[in-house]
C-alpha positions in Angstrom: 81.9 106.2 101.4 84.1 106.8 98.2 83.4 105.2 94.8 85.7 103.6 92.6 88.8 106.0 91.4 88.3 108.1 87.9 91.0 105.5 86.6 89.7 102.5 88.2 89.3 100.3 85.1 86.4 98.5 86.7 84.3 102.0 86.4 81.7 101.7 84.2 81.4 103.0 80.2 79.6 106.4 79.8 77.6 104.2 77.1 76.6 101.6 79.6 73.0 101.5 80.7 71.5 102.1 84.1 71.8 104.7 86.8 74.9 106.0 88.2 75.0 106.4 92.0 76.4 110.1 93.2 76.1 110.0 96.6 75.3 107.3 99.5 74.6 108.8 102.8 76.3 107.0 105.8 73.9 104.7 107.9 71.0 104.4 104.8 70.1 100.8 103.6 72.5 101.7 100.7 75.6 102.3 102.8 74.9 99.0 104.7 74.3 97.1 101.5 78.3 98.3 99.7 76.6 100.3 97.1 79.4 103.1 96.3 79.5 106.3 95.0 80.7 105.7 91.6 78.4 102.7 90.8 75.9 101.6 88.1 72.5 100.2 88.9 71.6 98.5 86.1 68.6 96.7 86.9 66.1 95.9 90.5 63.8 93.1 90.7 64.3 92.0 87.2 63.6 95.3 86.0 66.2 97.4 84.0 66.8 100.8 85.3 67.0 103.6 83.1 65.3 106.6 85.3 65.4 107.4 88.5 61.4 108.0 88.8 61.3 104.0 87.4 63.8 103.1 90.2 61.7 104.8 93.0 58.7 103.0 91.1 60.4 100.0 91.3 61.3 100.2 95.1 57.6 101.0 96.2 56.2 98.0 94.1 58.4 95.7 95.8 58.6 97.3 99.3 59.3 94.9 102.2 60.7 92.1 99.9 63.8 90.8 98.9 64.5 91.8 95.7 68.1 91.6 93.4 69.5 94.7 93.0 72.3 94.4 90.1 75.2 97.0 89.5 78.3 97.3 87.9 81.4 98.4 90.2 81.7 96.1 92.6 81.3 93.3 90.2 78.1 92.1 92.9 74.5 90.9 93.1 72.9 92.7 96.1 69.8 91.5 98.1 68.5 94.1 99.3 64.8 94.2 101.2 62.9 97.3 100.5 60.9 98.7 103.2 58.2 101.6 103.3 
């Protein structure tokens, strides 16, 4: 899947907080849930993202429930359900 265009003027700020996606492989929970390359995750579970290694953190805290996954891009609140 492709992410927003370099002068789509919903792309985020460099200064805005949280982690941008670079790739989302076909068939994973992220493709199936409309995250695109090009996106911000700015926070999961209530929790604002600023690493990956908190993100991963995150996911395995929470695994197997439905959790809000926020990002900037789409303009969307995902619910996404975390599995081991």
């Amino acid at each position: 899947m492709k992410g927003p265009a370099a002068n789509d003027p919903l792309k985020p700020a460099p200064t805005q907080n949280g982690l941008l996606v670079k790739i989302v492989i076909t068939n994973s929970p992220a493709y199936y849930v409309g995250i695109h390359e090009g996106d911000l995750l700015t926070s999961l579970a209530g929790e604002q993202l600023a690493t990956a290694d908190q993100f991963f953190d995150v996911v395995s805290r929470n695994a197997g429930q439905k959790v809000a996954l926020v990002l900037i891009g789409v303009s969307l609140t995902i619910l996404a359900v975390f599995n081991k």
